[in-house]
C-alpha positions as CSV (number, residue, x, y, z in Angstrom):
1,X,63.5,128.1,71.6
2,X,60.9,125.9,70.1
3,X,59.5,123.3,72.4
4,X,58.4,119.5,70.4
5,X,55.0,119.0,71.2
6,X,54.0,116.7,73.8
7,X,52.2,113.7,73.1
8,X,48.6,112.6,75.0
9,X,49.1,109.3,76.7
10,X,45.8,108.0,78.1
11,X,46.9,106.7,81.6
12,X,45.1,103.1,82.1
13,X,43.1,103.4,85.2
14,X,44.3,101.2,88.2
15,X,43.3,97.6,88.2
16,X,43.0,95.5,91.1
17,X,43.3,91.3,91.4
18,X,40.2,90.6,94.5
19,X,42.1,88.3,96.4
20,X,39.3,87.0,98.0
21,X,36.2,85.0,95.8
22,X,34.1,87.7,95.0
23,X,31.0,86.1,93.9
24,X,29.3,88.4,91.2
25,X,25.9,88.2,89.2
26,X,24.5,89.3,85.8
27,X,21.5,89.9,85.2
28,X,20.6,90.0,81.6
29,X,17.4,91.9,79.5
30,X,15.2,88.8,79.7
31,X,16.1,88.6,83.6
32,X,17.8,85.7,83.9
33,X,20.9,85.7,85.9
34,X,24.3,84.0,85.3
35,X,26.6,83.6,88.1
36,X,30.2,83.8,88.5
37,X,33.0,85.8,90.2
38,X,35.0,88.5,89.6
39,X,38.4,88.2,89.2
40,X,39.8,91.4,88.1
41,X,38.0,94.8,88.8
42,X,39.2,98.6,87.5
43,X,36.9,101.9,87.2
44,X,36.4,101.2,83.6
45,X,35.5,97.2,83.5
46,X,37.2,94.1,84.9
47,X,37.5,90.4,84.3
48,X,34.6,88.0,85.4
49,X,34.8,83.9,85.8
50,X,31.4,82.8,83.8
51,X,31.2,79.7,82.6
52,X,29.7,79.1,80.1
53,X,30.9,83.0,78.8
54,X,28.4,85.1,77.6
55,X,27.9,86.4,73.7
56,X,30.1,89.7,73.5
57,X,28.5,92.4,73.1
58,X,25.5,91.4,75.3
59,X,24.4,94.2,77.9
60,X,23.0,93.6,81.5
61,X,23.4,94.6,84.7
62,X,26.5,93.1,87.6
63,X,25.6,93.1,91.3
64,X,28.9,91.8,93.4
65,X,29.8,93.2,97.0
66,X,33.1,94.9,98.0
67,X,34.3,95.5,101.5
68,X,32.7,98.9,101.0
69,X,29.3,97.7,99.7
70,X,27.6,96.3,97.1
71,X,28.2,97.7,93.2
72,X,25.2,97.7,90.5
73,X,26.2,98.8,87.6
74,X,25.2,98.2,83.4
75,X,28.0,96.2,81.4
76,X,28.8,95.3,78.5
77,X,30.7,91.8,77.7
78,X,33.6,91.5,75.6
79,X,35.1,88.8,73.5
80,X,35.7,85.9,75.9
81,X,39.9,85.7,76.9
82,X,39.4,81.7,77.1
83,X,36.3,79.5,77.6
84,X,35.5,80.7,81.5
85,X,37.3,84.1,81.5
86,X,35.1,87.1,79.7
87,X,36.2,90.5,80.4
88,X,33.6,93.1,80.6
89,X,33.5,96.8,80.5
90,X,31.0,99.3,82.5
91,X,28.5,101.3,80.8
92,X,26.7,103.0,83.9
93,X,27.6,103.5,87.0
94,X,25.9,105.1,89.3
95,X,28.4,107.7,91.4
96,X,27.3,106.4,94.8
97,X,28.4,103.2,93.1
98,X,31.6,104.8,91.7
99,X,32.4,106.0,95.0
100,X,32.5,102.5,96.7
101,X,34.6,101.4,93.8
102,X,37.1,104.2,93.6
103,X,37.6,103.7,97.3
104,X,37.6,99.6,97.3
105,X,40.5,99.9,94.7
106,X,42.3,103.0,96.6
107,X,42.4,100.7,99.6
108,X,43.5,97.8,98.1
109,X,46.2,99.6,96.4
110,X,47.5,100.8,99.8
111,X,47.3,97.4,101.3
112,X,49.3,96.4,98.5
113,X,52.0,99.3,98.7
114,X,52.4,98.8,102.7
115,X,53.0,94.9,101.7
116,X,55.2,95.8,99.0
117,X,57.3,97.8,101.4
118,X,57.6,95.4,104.1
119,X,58.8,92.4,101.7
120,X,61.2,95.0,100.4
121,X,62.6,95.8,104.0
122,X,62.8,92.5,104.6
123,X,64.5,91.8,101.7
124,X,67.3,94.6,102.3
125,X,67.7,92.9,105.8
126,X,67.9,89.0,104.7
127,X,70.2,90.1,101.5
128,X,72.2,93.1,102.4
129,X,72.7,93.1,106.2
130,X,76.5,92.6,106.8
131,X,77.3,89.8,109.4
132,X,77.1,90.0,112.6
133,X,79.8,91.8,114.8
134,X,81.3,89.9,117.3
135,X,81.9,93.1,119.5
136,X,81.5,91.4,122.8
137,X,84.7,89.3,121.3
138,X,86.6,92.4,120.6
139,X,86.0,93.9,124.0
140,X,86.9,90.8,126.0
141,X,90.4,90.7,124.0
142,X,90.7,94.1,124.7
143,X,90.4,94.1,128.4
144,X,92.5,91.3,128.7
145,X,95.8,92.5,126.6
146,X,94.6,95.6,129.2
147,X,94.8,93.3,132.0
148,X,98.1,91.6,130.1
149,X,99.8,94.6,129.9
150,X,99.3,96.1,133.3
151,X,100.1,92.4,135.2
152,X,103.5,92.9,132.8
153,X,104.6,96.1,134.1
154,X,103.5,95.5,137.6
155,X,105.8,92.1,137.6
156,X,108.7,93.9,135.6
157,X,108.5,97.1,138.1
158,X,109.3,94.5,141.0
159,X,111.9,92.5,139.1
160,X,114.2,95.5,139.3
């Protein structure tokens, strides 16, 4: 049986949003620095807040800190997305450097999983819990049709 060939679909790498304000530097060729913050950060590049946005296509080097440590690594910038938004895309990174990164998006994408599966819990519970059971209800009726019903035949044994 012939099998169709399969297809090669580069995965995207993972890409995290810093909720925190992640202040970030470039440093450019002549050595003058532009600061900013990184918004959006993956192992292949990430999305910086620069205003004024720099030229794409201009190399230099990004210094910003994780929780793991700070990352150094050669960029290049990329067409602007709006007038304070510029992605950019790495061009070296060291693997020390790579190694905090790789581990400050793991654990970030944990965080996020463990949050994701307490709002779903919680959702399952506020949506699709049935009401509440009034079983101490149902248990006082039934010990007094108990009680009822023994009273009865008591009274009815003595009427005869």
């Amino acid at each position: 049986m012939n099998s169709l060939p399969q297809s090669f679909v580069p995965r995207r790498p993972p890409r995290i949003r810093l909720a925190d304000d992640t202040p970030a530097v470039v440093r450019n060729p002549d050595g003058s620095l532009v600061p900013g913050s990184l918004q959006i950060v993956s192992l292949t590049g990430g999305l910086l807040d620069l205003t004024p946005p720099l030229e794409p296509g201009s190399v230099g080097k990004l210094m910003f800190l994780t929780k793991r440590g700070p990352i150094l690594a050669a960029t290049e910038m990329l067409p602007p997305v709006n007038w304070c938004q510029q992605p950019f895309r790495f061009t070296g990174l060291a693997p020390a450097d790579q190694k905090i990164l790789h581990a400050t998006i793991e654990s970030s994408l944990q965080e996020n999983n463990q949050e994701q599966e307490w709002i779903e819990k919680y959702r399952a519970a506020v949506h699709g819990a049935p009401p509440p059971r009034r079983r101490f209800l149902k248990a006082t009726a039934a010990v007094a049709l108990t009680t009822l019903g023994l009273v009865g035949a008591v009274f009815a044994h003595f009427l005869r």
